[in-house]
DRENTIPA-378863 format. One record per residue: residue number from 1; residue in one letter; x, y, z of N, C-alpha, C in turn. Coordinates in steps of 0.001 Angstrom, whole numbers, plus 500000, padded with zeros to 6 digits. Last residue first. Layout:
// DRENTIPA-378863
+-----+------+--------+--------+--------+--------+--------+--------+--------+--------+--------+
:  nr : rest :    n_u :    n_v :    n_w :   ca_u :   ca_v :   ca_w :    c_u :    c_v :    c_w :
+-----+------+--------+--------+--------+--------+--------+--------+--------+--------+--------+
: NUM :    A :      X :      Y :      Z :      X :      Y :      Z :      X :      Y :      Z :
...
+-----+------+--------+--------+--------+--------+--------+--------+--------+--------+--------+
// end
This chain:
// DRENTIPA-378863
+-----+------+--------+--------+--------+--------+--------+--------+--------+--------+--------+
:  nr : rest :    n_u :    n_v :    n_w :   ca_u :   ca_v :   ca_w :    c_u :    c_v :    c_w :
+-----+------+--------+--------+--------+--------+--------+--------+--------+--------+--------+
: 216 :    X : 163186 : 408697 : 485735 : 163703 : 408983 : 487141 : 164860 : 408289 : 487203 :
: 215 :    X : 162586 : 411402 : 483736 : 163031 : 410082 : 483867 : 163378 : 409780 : 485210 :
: 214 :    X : 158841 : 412995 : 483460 : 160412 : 413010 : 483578 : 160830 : 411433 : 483896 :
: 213 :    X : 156160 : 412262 : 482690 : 157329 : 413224 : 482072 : 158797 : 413617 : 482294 :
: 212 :    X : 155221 : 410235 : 484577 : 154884 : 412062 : 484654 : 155517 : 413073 : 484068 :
: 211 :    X : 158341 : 408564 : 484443 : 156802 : 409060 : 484957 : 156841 : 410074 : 485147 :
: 210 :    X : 159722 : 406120 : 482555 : 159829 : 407717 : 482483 : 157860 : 407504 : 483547 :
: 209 :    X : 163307 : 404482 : 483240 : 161487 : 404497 : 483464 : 161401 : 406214 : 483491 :
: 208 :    X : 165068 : 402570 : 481471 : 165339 : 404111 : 481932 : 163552 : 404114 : 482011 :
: 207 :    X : 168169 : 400619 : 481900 : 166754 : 400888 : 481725 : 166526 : 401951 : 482428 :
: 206 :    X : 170959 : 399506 : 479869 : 170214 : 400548 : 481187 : 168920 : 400434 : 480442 :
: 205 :    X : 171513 : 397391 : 478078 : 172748 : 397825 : 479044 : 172178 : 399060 : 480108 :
: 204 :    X : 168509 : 395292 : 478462 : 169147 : 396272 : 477666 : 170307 : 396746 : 478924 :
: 203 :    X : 167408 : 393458 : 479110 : 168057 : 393164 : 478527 : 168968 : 394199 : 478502 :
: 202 :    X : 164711 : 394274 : 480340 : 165665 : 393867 : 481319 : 166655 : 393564 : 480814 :
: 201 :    X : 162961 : 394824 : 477921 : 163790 : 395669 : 478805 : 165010 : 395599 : 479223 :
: 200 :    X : 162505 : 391952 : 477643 : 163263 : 392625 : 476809 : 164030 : 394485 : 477212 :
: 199 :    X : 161002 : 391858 : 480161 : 162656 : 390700 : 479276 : 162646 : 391177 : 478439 :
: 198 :    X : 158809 : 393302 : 479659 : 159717 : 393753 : 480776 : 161538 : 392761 : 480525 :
: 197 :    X : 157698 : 395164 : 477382 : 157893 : 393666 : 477565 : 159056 : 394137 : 478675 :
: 196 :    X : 157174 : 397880 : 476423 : 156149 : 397260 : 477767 : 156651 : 395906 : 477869 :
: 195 :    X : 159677 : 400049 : 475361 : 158868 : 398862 : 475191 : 158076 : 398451 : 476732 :
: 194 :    X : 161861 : 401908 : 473435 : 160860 : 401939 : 474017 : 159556 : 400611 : 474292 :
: 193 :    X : 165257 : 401654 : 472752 : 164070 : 400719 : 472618 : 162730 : 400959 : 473850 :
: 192 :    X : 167784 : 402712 : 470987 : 166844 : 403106 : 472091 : 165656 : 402403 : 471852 :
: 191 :    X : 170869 : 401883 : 470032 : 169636 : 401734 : 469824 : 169195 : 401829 : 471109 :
: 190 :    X : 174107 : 402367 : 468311 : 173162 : 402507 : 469610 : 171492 : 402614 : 469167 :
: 189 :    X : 176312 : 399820 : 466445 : 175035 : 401073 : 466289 : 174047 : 400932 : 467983 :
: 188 :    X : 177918 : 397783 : 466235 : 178184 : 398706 : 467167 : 177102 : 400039 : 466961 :
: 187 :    X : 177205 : 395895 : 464479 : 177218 : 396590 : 463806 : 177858 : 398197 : 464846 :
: 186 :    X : 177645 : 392977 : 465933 : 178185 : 393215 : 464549 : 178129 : 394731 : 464015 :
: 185 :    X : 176286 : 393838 : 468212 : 177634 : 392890 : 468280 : 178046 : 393712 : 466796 :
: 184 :    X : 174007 : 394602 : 467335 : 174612 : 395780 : 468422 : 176484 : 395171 : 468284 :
: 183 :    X : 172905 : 392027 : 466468 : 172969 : 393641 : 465620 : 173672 : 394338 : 466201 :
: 182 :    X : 172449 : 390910 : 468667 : 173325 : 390099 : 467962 : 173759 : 391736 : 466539 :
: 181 :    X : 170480 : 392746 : 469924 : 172064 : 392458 : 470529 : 173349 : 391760 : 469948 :
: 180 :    X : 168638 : 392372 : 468554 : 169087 : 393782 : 468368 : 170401 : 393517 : 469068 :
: 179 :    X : 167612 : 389512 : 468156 : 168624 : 389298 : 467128 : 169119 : 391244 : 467657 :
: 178 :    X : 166840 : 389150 : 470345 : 167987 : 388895 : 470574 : 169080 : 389472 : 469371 :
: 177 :    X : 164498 : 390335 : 469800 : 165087 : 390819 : 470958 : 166933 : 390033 : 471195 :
: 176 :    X : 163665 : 388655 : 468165 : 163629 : 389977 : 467946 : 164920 : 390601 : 468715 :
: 175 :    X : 163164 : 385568 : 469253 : 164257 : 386172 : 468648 : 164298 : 387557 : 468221 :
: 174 :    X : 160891 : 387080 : 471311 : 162136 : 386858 : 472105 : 162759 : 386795 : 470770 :
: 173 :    X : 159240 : 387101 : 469461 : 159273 : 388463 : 470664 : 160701 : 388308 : 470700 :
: 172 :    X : 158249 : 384757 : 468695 : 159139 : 385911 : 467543 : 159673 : 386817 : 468244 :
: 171 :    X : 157425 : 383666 : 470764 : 158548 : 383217 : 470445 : 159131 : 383816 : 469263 :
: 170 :    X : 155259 : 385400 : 471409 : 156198 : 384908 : 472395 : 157767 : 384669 : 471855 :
: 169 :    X : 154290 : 387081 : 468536 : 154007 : 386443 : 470076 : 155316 : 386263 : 470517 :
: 168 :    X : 154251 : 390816 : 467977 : 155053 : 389472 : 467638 : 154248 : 388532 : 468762 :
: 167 :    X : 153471 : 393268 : 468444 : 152430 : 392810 : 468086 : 152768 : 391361 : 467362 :
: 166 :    X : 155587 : 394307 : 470063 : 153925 : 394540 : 470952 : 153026 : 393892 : 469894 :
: 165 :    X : 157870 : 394840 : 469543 : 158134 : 393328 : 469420 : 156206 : 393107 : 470240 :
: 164 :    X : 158724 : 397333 : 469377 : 159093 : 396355 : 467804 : 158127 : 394903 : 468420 :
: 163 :    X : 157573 : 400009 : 470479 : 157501 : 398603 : 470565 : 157439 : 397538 : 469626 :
: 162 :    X : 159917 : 401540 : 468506 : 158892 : 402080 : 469459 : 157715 : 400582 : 469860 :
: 161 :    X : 163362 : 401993 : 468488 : 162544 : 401041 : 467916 : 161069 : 401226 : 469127 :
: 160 :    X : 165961 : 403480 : 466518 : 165016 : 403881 : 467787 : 163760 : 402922 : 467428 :
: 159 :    X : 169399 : 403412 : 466275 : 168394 : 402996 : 465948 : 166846 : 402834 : 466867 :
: 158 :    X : 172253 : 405587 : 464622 : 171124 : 405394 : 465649 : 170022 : 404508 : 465583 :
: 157 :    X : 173346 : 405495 : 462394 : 174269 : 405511 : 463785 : 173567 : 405481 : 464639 :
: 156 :    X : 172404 : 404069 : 459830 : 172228 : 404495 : 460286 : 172913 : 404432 : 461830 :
: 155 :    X : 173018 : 402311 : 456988 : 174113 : 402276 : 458203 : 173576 : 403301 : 459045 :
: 154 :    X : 170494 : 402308 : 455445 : 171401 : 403194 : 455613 : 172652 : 403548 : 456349 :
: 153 :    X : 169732 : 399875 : 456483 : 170158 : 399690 : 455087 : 171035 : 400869 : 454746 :
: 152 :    X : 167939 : 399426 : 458862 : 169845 : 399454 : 459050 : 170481 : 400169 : 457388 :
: 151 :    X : 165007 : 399373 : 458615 : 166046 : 400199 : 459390 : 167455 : 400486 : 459200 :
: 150 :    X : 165560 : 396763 : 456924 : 164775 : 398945 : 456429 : 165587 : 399315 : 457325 :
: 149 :    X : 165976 : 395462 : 458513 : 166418 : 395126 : 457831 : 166324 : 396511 : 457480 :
: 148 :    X : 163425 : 395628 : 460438 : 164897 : 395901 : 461086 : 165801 : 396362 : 459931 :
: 147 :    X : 161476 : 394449 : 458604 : 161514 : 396195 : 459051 : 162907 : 396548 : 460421 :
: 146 :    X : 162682 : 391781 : 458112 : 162256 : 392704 : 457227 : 162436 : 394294 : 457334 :
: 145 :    X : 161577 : 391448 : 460754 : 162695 : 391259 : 460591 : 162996 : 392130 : 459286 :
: 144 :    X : 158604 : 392079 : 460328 : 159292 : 392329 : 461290 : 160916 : 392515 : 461182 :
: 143 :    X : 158074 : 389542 : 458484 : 157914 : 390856 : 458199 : 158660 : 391972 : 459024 :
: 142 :    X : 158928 : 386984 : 460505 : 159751 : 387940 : 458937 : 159186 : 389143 : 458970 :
: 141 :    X : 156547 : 387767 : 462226 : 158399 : 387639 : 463122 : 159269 : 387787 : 461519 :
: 140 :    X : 154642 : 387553 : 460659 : 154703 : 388581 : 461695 : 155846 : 388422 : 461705 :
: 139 :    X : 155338 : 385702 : 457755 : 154767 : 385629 : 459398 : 155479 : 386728 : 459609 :
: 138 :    X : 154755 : 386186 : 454253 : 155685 : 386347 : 455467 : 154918 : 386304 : 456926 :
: 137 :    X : 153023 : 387015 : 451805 : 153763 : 386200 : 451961 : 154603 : 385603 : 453148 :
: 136 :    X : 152489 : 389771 : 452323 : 151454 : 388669 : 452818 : 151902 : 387642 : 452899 :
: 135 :    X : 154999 : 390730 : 451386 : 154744 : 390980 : 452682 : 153768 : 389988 : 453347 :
: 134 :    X : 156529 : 388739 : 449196 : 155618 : 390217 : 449513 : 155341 : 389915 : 450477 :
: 133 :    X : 159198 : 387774 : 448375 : 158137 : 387151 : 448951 : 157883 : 388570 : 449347 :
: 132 :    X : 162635 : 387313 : 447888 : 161247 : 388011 : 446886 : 159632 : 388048 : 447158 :
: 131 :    X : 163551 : 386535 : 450508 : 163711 : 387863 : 449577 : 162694 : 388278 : 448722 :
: 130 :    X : 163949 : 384277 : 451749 : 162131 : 384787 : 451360 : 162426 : 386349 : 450804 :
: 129 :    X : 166025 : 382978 : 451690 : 164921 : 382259 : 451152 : 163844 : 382946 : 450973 :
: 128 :    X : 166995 : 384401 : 453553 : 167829 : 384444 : 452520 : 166704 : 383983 : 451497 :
: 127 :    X : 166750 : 385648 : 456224 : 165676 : 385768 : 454844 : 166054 : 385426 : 453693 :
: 126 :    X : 168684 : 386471 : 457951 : 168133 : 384727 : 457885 : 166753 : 384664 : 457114 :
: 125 :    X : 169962 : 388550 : 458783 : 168515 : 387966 : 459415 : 167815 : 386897 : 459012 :
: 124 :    X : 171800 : 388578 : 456983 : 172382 : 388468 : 458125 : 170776 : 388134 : 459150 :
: 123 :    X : 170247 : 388340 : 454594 : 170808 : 387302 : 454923 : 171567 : 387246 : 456279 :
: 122 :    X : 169339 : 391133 : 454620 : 168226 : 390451 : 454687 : 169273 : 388826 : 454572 :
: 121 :    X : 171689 : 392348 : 454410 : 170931 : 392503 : 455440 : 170274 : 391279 : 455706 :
: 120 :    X : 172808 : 391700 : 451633 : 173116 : 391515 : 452888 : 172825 : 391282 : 454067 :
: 119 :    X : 170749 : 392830 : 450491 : 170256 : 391067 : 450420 : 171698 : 390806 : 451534 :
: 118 :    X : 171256 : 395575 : 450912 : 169836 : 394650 : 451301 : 169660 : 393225 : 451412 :
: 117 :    X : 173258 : 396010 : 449468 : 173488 : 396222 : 450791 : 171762 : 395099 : 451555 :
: 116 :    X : 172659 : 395430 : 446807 : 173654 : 394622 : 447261 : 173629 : 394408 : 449128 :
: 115 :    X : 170709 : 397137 : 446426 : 170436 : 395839 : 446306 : 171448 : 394827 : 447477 :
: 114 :    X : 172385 : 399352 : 446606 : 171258 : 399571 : 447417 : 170678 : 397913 : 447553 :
: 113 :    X : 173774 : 398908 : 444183 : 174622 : 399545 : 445912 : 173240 : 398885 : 446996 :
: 112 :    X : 172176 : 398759 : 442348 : 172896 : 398009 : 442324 : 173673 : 398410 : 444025 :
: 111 :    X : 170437 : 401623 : 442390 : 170163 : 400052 : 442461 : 170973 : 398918 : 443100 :
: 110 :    X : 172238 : 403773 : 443798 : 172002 : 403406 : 442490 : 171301 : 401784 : 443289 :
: 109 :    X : 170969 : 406042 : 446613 : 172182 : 405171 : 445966 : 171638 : 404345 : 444826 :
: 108 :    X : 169718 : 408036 : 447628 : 170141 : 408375 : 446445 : 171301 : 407603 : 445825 :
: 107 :    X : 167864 : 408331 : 449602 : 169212 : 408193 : 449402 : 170158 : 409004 : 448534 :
: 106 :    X : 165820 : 406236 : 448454 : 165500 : 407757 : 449053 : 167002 : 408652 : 449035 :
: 105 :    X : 167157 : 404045 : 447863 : 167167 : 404926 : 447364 : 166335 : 406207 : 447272 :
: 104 :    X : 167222 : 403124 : 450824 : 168547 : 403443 : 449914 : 168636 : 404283 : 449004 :
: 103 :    X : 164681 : 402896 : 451479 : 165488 : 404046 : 452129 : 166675 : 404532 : 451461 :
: 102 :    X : 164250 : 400822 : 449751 : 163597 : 401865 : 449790 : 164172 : 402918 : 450142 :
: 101 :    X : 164944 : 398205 : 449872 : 165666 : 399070 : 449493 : 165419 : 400596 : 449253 :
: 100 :    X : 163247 : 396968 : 452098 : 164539 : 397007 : 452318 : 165045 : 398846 : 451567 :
:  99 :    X : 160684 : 396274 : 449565 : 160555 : 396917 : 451400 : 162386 : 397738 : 451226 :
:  98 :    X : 162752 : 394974 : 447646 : 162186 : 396181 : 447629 : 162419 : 397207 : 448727 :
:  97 :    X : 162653 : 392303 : 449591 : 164259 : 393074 : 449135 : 163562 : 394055 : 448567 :
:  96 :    X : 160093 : 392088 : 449925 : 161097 : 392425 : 450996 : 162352 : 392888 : 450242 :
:  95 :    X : 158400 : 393236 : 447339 : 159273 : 392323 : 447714 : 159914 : 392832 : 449391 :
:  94 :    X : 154974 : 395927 : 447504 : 156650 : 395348 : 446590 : 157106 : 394054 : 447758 :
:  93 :    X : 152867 : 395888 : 447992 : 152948 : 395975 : 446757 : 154180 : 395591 : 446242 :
:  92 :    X : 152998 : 396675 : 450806 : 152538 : 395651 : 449976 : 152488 : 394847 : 449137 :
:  91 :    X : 155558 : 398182 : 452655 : 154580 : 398136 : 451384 : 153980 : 397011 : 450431 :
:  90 :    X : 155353 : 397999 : 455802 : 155904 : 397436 : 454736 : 154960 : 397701 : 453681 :
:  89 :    X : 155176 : 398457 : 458393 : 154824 : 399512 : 457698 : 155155 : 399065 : 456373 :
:  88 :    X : 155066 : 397096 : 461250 : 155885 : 396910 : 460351 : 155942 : 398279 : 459425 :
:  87 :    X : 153918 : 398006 : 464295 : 153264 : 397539 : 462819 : 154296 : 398000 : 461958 :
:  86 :    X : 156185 : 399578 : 466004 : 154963 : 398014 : 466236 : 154696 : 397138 : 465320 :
:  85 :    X : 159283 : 400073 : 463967 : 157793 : 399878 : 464938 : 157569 : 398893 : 464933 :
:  84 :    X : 162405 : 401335 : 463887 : 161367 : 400409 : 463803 : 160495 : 400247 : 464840 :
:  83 :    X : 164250 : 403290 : 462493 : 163199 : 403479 : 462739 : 162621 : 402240 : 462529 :
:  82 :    X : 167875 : 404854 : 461983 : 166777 : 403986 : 461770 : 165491 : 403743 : 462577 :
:  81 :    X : 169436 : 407697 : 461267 : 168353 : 407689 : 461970 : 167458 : 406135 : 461686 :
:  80 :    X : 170989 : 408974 : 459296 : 171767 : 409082 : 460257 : 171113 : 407988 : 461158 :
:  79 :    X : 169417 : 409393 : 456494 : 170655 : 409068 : 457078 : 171631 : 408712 : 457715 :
:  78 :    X : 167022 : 410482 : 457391 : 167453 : 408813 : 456377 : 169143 : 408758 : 456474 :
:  77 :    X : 167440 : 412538 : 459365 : 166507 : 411336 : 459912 : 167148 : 410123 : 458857 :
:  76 :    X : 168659 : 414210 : 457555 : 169427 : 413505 : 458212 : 169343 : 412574 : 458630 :
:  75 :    X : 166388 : 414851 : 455532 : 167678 : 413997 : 454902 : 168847 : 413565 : 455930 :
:  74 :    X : 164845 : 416060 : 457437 : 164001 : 414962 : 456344 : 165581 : 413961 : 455958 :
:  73 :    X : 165929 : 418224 : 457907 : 165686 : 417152 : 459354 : 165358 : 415861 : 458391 :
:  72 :    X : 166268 : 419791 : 455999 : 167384 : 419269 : 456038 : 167470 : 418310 : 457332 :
:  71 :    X : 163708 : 420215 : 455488 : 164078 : 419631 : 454468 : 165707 : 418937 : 454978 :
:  70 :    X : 162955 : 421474 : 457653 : 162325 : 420111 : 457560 : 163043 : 419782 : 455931 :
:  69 :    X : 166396 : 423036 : 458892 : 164763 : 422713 : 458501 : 164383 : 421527 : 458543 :
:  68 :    X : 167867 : 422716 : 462159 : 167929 : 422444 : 460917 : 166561 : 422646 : 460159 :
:  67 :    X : 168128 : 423283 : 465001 : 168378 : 424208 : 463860 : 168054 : 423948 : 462435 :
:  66 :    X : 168204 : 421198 : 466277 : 167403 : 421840 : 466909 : 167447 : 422957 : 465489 :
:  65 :    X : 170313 : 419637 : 466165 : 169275 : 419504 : 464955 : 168267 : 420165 : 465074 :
:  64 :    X : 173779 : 419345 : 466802 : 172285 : 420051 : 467065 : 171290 : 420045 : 465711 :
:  63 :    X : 175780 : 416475 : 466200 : 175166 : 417377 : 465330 : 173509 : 417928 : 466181 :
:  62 :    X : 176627 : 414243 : 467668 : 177784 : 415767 : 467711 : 176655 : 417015 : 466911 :
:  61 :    X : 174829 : 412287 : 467437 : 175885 : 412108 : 466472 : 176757 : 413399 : 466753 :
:  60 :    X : 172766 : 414177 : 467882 : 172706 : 413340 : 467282 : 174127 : 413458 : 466698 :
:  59 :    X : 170689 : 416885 : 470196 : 172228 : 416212 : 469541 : 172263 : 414962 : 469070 :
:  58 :    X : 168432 : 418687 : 471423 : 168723 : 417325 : 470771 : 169845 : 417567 : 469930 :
:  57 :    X : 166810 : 420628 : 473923 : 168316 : 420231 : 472900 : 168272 : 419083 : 472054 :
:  56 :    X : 164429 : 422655 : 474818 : 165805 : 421749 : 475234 : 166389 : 421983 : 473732 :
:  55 :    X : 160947 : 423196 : 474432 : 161996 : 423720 : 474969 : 163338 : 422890 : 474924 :
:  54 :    X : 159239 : 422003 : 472681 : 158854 : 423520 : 473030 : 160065 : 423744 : 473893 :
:  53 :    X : 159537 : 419702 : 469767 : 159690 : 420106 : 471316 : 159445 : 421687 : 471307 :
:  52 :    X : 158541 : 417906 : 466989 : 158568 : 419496 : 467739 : 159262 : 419143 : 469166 :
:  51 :    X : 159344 : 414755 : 465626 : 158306 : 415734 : 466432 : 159034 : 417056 : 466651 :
:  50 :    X : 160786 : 413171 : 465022 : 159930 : 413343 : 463800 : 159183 : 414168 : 464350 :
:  49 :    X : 163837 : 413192 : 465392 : 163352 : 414373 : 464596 : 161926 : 414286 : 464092 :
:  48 :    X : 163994 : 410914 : 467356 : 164085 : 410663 : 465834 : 163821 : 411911 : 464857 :
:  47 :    X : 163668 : 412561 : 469609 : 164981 : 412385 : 469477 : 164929 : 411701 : 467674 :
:  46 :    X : 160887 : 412837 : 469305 : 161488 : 413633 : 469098 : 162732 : 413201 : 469166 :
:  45 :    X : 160039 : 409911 : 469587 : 159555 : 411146 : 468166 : 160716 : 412016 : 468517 :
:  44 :    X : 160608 : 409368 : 471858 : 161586 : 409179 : 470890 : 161051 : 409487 : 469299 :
:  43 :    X : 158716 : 410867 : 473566 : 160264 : 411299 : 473294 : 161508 : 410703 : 471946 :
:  42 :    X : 156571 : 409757 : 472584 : 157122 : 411406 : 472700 : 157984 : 411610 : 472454 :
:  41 :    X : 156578 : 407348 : 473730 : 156913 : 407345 : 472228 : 157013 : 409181 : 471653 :
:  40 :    X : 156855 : 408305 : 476617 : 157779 : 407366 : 475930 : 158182 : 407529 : 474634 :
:  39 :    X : 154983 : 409518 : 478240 : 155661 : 410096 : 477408 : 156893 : 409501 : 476684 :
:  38 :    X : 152893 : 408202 : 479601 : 154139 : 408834 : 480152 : 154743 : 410009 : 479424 :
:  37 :    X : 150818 : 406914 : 477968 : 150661 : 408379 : 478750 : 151684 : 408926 : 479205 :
:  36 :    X : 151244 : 403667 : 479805 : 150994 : 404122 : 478845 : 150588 : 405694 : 479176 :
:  35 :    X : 154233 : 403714 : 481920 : 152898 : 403808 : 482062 : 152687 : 404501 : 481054 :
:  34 :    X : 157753 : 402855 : 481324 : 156831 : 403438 : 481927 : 155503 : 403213 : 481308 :
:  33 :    X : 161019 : 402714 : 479648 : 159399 : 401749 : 480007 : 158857 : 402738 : 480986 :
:  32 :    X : 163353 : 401963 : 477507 : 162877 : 402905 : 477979 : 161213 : 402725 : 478653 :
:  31 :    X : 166643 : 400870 : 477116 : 165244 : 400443 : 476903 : 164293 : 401620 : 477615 :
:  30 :    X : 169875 : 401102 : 474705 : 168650 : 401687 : 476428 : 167192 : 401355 : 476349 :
:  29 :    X : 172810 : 399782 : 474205 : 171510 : 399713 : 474169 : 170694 : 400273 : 475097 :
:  28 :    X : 175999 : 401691 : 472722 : 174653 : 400951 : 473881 : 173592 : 400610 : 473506 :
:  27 :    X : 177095 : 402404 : 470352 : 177020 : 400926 : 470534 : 176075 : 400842 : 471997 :
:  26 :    X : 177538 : 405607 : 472412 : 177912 : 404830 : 470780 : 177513 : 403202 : 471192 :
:  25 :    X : 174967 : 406701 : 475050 : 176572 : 406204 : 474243 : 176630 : 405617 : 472715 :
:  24 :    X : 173092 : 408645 : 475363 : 173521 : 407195 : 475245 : 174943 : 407421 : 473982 :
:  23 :    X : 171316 : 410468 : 477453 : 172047 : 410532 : 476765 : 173054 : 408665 : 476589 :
:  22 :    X : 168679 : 412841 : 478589 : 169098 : 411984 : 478337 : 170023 : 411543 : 477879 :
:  21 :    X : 166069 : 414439 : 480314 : 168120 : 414647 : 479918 : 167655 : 413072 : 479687 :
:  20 :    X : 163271 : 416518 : 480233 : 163842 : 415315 : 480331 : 165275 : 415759 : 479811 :
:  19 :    X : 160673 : 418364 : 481198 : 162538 : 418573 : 481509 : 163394 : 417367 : 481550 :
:  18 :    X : 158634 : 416970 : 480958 : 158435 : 417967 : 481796 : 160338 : 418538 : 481920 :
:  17 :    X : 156513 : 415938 : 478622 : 157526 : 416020 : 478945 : 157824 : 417211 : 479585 :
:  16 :    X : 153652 : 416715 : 478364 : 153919 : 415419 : 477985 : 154981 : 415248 : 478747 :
:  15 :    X : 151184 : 418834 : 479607 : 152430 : 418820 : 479333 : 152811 : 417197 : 479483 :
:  14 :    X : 148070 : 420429 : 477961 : 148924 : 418698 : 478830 : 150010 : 418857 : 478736 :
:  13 :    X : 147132 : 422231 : 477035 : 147991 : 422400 : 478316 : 147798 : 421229 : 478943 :
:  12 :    X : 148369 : 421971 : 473955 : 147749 : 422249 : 474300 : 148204 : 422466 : 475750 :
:  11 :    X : 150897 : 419524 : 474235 : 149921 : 419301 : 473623 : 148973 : 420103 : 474366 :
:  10 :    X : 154476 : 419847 : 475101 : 153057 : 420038 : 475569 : 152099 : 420029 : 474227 :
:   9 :    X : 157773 : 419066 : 476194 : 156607 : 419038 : 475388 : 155406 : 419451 : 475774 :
:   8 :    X : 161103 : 419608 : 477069 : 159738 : 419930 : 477497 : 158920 : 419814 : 476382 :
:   7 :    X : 164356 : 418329 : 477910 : 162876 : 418197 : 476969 : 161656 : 418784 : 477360 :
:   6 :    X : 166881 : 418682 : 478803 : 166017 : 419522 : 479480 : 164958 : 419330 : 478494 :
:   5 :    X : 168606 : 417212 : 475834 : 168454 : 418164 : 477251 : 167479 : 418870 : 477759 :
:   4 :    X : 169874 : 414696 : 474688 : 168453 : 415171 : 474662 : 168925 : 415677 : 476014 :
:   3 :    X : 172292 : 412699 : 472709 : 172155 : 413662 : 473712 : 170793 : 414510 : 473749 :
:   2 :    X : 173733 : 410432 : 471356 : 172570 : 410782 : 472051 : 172437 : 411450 : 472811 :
:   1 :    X : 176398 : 409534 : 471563 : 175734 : 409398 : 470263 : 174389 : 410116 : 470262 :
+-----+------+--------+--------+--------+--------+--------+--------+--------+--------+--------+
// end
């Protein structure tokens, strides 16, 4: 589902990534950990298309993207590509079922598709009750849930999460972490999880430590 070859990055003459391979299966999970500076959230900028590389490959799904513009990296990323962070990113201003439907209709699916698929979501995560509730409205561990919820709405075949769970405590940490396996059950989507929580690492079907730019 995941294929990254020979990665090389550089910022100026720091080199970030020194010749990384990588590659994950359909439905796996991979956690990815090393020393802040490694090159962690590097890489999964770039396997999410949202960065450059200076040398390799990226495959998604059978599809080189190494080729595509930014108009046609812009419409695969919502397509193909879910995305959850540290800090939520939720818009303020609108509802969690909003939040949610956003991507849908980036999309270009009608209301009614885009609704439907959201209050799905947002009931398979147990928001059934706080759908219309704005973001201030919600603890860290909803809002959060919320931005899983964004993530999936596109059936996206990939899901790359850059420490979902670094600004949850303890006990939102851990259902986070369970609910991506209880997600992995029902939805067979592969997800790459860059993270410093070592139990949630230790979860994942491989862990993959990156130093000095490469994986060892």
């Amino acid at each position: 589902m995941i294929r990254a070859e020979n990665i090389h990055k550089s910022y100026g003459s720091l080199k970030v990534l020194k010749g990384v391979n990588l590659s994950v299966d359909k439905g796996e999970i991979v956690s990815v950990v090393g020393a802040s500076g490694a090159g962690k959230t590097t890489l999964l900028h770039i396997i999410g298309t949202l960065d450059t590389y200076d040398k390799g490959r990226v495959l998604i799904d059978g599809r080189d993207v190494s080729g595509m513009n930014d108009r046609q990296l812009s419409g695969f990323r919502n397509r193909h590509i879910g995305f959850v962070f540290q800090f939520h990113h939720l818009l303020p201003e609108f509802s969690a079922l909003e939040n949610v439907c956003i991507p849908a209709f980036i999309a270009g699916k009608g209301k009614r598709e885009a609704g439907a698929k959201a209050r799905q979501l947002l009931d398979v995560l147990g928001l059934t009750d706080r759908m219309e509730h704005k973001p201030a409205e919600l603890s860290g561990g909803e809002q959060q849930r919320v931005a899983v919820a964004r993530a999936l709405v596109n059936d996206p075949v990939v899901v790359l999460a850059d420490e979902p769970s670094g600004n949850l405590d303890s006990k939102s940490s851990s259902e986070l972490h369970r609910l991506f396996f209880e997600l992995r059950e029902r939805l067979n989507q592969s997800f790459v999880i860059v993270t410093h929580n070592e139990s949630l690492a230790d979860m994942a079907d491989r862990k993959l430590t990156i130093h000095d730019g490469i994986i060892l």
